[in-house]
C-alpha positions in Angstrom: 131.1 110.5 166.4 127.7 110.1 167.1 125.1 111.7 165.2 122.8 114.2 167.6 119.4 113.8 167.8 116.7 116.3 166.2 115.8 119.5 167.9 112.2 119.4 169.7 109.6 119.8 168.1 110.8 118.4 164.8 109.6 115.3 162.9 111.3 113.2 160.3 110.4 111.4 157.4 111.1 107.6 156.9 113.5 106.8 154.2 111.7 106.2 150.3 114.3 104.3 148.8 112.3 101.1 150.0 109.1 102.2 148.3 110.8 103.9 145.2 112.3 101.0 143.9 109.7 98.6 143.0 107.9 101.5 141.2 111.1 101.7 139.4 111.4 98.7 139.0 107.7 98.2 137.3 108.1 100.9 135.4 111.1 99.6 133.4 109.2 96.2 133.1 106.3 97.9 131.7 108.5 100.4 129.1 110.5 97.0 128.7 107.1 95.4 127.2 105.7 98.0 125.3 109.1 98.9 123.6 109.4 94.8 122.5 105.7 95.2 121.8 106.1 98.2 119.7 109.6 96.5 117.8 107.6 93.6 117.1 104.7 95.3 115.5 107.4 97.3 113.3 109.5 94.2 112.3 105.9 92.1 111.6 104.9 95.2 109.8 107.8 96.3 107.4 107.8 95.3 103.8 110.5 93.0 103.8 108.7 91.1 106.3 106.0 90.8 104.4 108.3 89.5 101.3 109.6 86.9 103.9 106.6 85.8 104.8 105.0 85.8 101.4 108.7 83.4 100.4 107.6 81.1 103.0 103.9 80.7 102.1 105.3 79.7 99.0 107.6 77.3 100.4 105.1 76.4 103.1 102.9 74.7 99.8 105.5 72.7 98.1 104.8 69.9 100.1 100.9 70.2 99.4 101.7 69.7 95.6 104.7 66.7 96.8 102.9 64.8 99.1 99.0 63.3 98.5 97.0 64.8 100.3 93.9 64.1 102.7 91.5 66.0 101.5 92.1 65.5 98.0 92.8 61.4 98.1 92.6 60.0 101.3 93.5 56.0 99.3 96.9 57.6 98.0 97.5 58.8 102.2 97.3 55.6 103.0 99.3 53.5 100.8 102.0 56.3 101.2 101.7 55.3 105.3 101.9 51.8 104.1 105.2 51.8 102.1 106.5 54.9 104.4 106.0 53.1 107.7 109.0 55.1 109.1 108.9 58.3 107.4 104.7 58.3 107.1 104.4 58.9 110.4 106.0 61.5 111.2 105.1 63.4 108.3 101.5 63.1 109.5 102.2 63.9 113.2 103.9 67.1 111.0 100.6 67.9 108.9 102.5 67.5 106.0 99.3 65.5 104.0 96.9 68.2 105.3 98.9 71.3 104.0 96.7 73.6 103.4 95.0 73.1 107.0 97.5 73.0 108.7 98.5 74.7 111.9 101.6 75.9 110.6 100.7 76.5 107.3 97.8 79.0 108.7 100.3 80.4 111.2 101.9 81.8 108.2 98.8 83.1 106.3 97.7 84.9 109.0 101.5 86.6 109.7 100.9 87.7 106.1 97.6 89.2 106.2 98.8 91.2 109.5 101.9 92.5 107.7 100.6 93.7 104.9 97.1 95.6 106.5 100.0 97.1 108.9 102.6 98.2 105.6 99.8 99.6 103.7 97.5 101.6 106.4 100.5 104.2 106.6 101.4 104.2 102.7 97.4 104.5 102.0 97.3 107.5 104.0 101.2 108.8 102.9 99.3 108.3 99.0 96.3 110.2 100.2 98.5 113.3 102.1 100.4 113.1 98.6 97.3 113.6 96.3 96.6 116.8 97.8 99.9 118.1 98.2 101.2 120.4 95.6 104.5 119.5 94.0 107.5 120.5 95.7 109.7 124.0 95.0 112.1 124.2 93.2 115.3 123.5 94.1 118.1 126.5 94.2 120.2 125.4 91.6 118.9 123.0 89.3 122.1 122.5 87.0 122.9 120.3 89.7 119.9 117.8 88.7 120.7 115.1 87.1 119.0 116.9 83.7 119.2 119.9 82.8 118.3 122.4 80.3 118.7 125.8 79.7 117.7 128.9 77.2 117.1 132.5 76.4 113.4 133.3 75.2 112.4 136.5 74.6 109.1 138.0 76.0 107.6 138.7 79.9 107.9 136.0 82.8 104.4 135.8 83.7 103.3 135.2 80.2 105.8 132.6 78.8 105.4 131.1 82.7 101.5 130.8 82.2 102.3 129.5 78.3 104.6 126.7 79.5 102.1 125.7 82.7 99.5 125.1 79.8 101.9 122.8 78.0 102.6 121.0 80.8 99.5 119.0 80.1 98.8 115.6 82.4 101.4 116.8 85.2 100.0 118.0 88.3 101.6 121.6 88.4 101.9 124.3 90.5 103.2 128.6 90.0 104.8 130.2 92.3 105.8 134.4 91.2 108.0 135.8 93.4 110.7 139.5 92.5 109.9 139.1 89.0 111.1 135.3 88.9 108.3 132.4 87.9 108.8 128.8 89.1 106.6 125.8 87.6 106.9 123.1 89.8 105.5 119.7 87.9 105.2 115.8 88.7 103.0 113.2 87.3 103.4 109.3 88.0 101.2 109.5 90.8 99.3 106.3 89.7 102.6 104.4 89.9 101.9 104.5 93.6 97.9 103.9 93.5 98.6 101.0 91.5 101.5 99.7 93.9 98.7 99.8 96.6 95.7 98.3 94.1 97.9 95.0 93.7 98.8 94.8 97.5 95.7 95.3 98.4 94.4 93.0 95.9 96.6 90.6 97.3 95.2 90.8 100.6 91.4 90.7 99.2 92.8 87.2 97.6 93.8 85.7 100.8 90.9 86.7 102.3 88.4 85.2 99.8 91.0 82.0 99.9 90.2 81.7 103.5 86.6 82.4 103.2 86.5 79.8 100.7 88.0 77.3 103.5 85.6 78.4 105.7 82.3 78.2 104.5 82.9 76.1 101.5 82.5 72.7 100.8 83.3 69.9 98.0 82.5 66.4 97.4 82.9 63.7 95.0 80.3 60.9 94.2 80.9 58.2 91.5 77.4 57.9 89.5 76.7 55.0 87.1 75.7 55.8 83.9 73.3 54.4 81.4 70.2 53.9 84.0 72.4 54.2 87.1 70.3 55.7 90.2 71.8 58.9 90.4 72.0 60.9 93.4 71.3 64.3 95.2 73.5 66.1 97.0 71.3 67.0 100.2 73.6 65.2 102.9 77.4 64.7 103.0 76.5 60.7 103.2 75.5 60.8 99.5 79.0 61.5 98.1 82.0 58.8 98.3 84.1 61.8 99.7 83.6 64.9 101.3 85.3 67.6 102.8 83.6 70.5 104.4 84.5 74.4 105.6 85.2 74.9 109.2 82.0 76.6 109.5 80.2 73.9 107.2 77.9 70.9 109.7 76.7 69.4 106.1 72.8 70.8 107.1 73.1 73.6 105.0 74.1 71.6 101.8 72.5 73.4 98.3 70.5 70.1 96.9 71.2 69.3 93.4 69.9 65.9 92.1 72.0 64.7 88.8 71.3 61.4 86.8 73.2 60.3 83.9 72.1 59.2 81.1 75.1 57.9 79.0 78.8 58.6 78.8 80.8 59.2 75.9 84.7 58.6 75.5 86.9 59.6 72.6 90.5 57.6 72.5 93.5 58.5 70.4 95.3 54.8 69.2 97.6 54.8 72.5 94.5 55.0 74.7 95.0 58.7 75.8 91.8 60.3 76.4 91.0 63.5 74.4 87.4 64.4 75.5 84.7 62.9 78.3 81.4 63.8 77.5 78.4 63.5 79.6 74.4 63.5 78.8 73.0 64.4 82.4 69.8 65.4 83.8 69.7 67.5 86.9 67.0 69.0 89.7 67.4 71.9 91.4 65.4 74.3 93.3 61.8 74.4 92.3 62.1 71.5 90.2 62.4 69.4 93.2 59.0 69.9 94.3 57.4 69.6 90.7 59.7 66.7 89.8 60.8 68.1 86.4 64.3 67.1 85.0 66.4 69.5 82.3 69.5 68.2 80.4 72.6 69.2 80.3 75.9 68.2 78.9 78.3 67.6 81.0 82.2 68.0 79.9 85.6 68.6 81.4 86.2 72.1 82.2 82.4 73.2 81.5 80.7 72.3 85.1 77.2 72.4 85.7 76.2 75.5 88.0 73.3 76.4 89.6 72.7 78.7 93.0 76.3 78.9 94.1 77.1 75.1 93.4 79.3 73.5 90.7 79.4 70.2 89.2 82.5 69.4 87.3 83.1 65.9 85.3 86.7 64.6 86.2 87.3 61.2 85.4 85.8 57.5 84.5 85.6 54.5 85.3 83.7 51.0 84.8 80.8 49.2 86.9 80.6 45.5 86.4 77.4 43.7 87.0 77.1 40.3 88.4 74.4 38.2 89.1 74.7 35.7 91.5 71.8 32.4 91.8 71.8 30.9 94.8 70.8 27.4 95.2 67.3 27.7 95.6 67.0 29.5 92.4 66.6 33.2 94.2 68.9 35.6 92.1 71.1 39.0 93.8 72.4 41.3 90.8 74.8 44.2 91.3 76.2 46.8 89.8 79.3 48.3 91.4 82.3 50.3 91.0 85.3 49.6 90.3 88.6 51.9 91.0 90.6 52.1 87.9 94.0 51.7 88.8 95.9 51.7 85.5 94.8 55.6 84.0 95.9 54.8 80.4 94.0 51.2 80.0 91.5 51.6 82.8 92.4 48.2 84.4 90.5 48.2 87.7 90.2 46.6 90.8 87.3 46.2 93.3 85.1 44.3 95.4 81.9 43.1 95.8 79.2 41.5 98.4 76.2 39.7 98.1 73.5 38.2 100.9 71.1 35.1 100.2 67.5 36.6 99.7 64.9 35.8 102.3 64.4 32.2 102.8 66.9 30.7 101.6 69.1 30.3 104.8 66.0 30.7 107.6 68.9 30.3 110.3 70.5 33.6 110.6 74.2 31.9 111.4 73.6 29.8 108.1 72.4 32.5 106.0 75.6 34.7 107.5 77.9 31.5 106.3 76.7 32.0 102.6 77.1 35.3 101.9 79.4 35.9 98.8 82.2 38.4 98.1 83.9 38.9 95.0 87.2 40.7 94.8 89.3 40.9 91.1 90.1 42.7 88.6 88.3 44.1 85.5 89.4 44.8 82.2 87.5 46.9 79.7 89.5 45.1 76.6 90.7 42.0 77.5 94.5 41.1 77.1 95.6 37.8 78.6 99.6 36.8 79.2 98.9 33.1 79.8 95.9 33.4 82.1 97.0 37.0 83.7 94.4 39.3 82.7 95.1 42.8 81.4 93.6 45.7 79.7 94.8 46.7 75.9 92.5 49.5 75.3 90.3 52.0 77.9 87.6 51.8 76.0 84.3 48.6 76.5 85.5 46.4 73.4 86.1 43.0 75.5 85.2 42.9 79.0 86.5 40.3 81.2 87.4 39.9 84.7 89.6 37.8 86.9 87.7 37.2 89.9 88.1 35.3 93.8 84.9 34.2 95.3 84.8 33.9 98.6 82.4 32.4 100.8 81.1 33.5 104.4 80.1 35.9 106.6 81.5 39.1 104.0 80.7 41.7 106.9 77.4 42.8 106.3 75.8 42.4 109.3 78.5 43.9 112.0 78.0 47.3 111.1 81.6 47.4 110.7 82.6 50.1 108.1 84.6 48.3 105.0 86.2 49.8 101.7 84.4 50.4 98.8 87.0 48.3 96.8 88.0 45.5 98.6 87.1 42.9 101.2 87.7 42.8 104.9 91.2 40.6 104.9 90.8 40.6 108.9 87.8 38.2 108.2 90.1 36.2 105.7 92.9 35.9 108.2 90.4 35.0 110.6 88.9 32.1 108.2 85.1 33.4 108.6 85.3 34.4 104.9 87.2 31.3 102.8 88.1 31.6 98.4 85.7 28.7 97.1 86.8 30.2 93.7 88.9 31.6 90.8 88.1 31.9 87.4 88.6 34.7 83.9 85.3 35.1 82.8 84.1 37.0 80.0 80.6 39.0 79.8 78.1 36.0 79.9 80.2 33.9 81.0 79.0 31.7 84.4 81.0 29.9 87.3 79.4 26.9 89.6 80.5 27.1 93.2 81.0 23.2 95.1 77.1 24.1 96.3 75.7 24.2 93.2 75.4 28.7 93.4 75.9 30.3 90.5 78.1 33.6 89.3 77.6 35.1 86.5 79.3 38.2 84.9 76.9 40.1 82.8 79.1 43.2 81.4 79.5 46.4 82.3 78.5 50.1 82.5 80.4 53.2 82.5 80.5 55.4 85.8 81.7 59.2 86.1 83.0 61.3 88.7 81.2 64.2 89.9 83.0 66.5 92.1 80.3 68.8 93.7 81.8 72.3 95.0 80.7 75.1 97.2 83.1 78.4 97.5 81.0 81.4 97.9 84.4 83.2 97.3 85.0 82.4 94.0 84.0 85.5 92.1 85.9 87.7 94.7 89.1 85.3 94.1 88.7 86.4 90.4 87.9 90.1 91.0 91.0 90.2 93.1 93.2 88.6 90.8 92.2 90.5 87.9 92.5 93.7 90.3 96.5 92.0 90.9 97.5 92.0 87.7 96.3 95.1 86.7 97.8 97.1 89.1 100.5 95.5 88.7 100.9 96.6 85.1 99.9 100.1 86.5 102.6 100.2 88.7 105.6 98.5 86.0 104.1 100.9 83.4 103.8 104.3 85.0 106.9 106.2 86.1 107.7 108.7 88.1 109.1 111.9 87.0 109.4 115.7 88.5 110.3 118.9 86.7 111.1 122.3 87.3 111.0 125.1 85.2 112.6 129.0 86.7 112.0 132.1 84.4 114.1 135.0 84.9 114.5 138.5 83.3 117.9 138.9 81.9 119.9 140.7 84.6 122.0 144.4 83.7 125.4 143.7 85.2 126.7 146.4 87.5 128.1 149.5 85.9 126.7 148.5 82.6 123.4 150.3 80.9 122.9 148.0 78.7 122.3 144.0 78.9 125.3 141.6 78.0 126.3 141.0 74.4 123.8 138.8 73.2 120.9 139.9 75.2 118.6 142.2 74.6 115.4 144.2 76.3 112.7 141.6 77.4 114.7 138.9 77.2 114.2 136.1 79.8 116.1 133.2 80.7 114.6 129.7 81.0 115.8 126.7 83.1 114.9 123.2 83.1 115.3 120.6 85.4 114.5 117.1 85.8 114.4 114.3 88.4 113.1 110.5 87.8 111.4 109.4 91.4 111.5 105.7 90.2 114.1 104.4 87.6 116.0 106.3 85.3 115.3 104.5 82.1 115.0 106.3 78.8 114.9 109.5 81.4 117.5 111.3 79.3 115.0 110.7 75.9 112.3 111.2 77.9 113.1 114.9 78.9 114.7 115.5 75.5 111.7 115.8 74.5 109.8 117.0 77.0 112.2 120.0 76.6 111.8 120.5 72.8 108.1 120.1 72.9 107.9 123.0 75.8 110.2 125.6 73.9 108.6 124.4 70.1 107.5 128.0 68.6 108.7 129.8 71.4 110.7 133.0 70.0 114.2 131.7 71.3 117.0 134.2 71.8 119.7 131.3 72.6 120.5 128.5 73.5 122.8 128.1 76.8 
């Protein structure tokens, strides 16, 4: 049947299905977001969340404490790359040797620092309702609690309620009167709580100043010969050996600090373990760069050198041969240089050194480049030899030697090319612009002739130190916080939680009696005690023992129930 048209005069409206829909259909998209937005923010900020993420901060830094890393020894990185050349790799395309910079690694940190501002905003505020609040009433019947006590007292509500309130001494308290009944509501361990809070909170301040530290800190190391050496100030990141700066650090804003040292001091035990570096230093800082004026110091392991915000601790030792080298025309070169020590308990050390014909001796500049020297050996403070292998018996200077190759060429001086501190170029070995014209053990004084008549002569050698140079202007808030940890978290282990109730009662006439109960008599009241540990119930049961006997001691006691 066909539907009949509309009467005259009447209008219809176009169907809204077709326009309904994707307002629906939005709608449920948007509540769709915000309710994964809002589960997401509740998961991230939950306390067990927060306990994950803490577990996997600490996971997160084994490998920082496994694995060398960068910042700290950038030579260790690379040998590990060297024997690892499967394995190295990878763990490098992973972060794994700069931990603590890591993308992952700060992924993590800051996770952390979100969850716990979001789980302690709401308990700071639930703390803060609770400190104004007045303890909760009593419940109806408190011989249900897991303590309870119980006696007859004779004398009037009010006054044995106000005498009991006033022994309640160091619980927050509360009295409510109500048909001749008084209830004492008490609680105390409400610094359990603030403590809680302290130690989270301190926890959070930590991470903070940790990260602060990262980003506007910086540290360096410099190796500085001793005994005359030149020093050297710490103005530019180009003066130290290493350096590793704060993201927000360009090395313009460097504190200067100018240290020299003047000798170096090393006590041995017989097996060549160290038991103390000492170190005679002078230093310029501040104004005393202008006027030139030096103060000493000494310089030891664990006792740094500060001034304005900067530290400069004493970690290690090493040696610094000199050589002298006489080239044919007579003109001398002399060096002192560095040497890595690469056995810790005997300080055997390896290292390198190059040396360029003074002026006029080669005019050509290709000839002059063809007789440049490099040395490259070892260096032993007290000289053991197995056949002619040279090795060290003690750490400290008693006979110095060395086992040295000279080499002969152009040593890389002139390209501009950067080269280690410790060794020569082997590309220009392999390449045969730098060729071994020599090998020898030579002890201090002791001289080698080259096929052209130069000299090499290896005159001793001079203790260096390490200086590691540090910026954190966090440091004191790392300590305040940690300090702040640990004592709120004694706070919180030590302080407990407790509530008690207390209801006073007149003695009640039983129906169809005109006198009280056997036993009771005019004016007698009865007392109940009840108790309720908020945290854990150890030594409760003592606990309210005597709690009960101190608040009924010289009370005139009808009986006991």
């Amino acid at each position: 049947m066909a539907t009949p048209p509309p009467p005259a005069g009447t209008t219809t409206s176009p169907p809204r299905a077709d326009t309904e829909a994707p307002k629906t259909a939005r709608f449920k998209g948007l509540s769709r977001l915000f309710a994964l937005i809002r589960n997401t923010w509740r998961a991230l900020t939950s306390m067990g969340t927060a306990l994950v993420l803490l577990f996997l901060l600490a996971l997160a830094a084994i490998p920082g404490a496994l694995l060398p890393q960068r910042n700290l020894n950038a030579a260790k990185v690379d040998e590990y790359l060297a024997l690892h050349p499967v394995l190295g790799p990878l763990l490098d395309r992973l972060q794994a040797f700069d931990v603590f910079a890591s993308f992952w690694f700060t992924a993590i940190y800051v996770l952390l620092c979100i969850s716990l501002i979001g789980c302690l905003t709401p308990r700071t505020l639930e703390h803060l309702r609770n400190l104004g609040a007045t303890p909760v009433a009593a419940p109806r019947n408190l011989a249900r609690l897991p303590k309870h006590a119980a006696a007859q007292l004779a004398g009037d509500p009010d006054e044995l309620g106000a005498e009991l309130a006033g022994r309640l001494r160091g619980w927050r308290r509360t009295t409510r009167s109500q048909d001749g009944t008084v209830e004492i509501s008490a609680e105390k361990g409400y610094l359990r709580e603030f403590g809680n809070l302290a130690f989270h909170f301190a926890l959070l301040g930590l991470l903070a100043s940790v990260a602060a530290g990262r980003l506007f800190g910086y540290e360096g190391n410099v190796m500085v010969i001793a005994d005359g050496g030149p020093g050297f100030c710490s103005a530019s990141p180009a003066a130290f050996d290493s350096f590793r700066a704060g993201t927000t650090v360009d090395g313009t804003g460097l504190h200067p600090i100018c240290i020299r040292v003047h000798d170096f001091q090393a006590n041995y035990l017989d097996s060549g373990l160290a038991t103390a570096y000492i170190a005679h230093i002078d230093y310029q800082a501040g104004d005393d760069l202008s006027t030139d004026h030096w103060r000493p110091y000494l310089l030891e392991v664990n006792h740094p050198l500060r001034v304005g915000g900067v530290r400069a601790y004493l970690q290690g030792h090493g040696y610094a041969p000199t050589f002298t080298v006489t080239f044919p025309d007579g003109q001398t070169r002399t060096q002192t240089v560095q040497f890595r020590p690469d056995n810790p308990l005997t300080l055997l050390s390896s290292g390198a050194m190059r040396f360029d014909p003074p002026a006029g001796t080669y005019p050509d500049p290709g000839e002059r480049r063809k007789h440049q020297i490099g040395i490259q050996g070892l260096f032993a403070p007290t000289e053991e030899l197995d056949n002619k292998l040279l090795s060290s018996a003690f750490p400290a200077l008693h006979d110095p030697a060395v086992a040295i190759d000279v080499y002969r060429g152009d040593t890389g001086l002139d390209t501009g090319r950067p080269q280690g501190l410790f060794t020569l170029d082997s590309r220009l070995i392999h390449q045969g612009r730098m060729t071994k014209v020599a090998r020898s053990n030579l002890k201090a004084g002791e001289t080698i002739r080259l096929d052209d008549g130069t000299l090499v002569r290896f005159d001793g050698a001079v203790p260096f130190v390490n200086i590691q140079v540090s910026h954190d202007p966090a440091d004191v808030w790392v300590l305040v916080f940690a300090m702040t940890m640990m004592a709120g978290l004694v706070v919180s282990l030590a302080v407990r939680r407790r509530r008690i109730w207390i209801r006073i009662a007149p003695e009640q006439t039983p129906p169809g009696h005109s006198s009280p109960p056997p036993g009771g008599q005019v004016g007698t009241v009865n007392v109940e005690l009840g108790g309720l540990a908020r945290t854990d119930n150890s030594g409760w049961g003592d606990e309210f023992e005597r709690l009960t006997t101190r608040l009924l001691a010289g009370l005139d006691t009808g009986k006991e129930v």
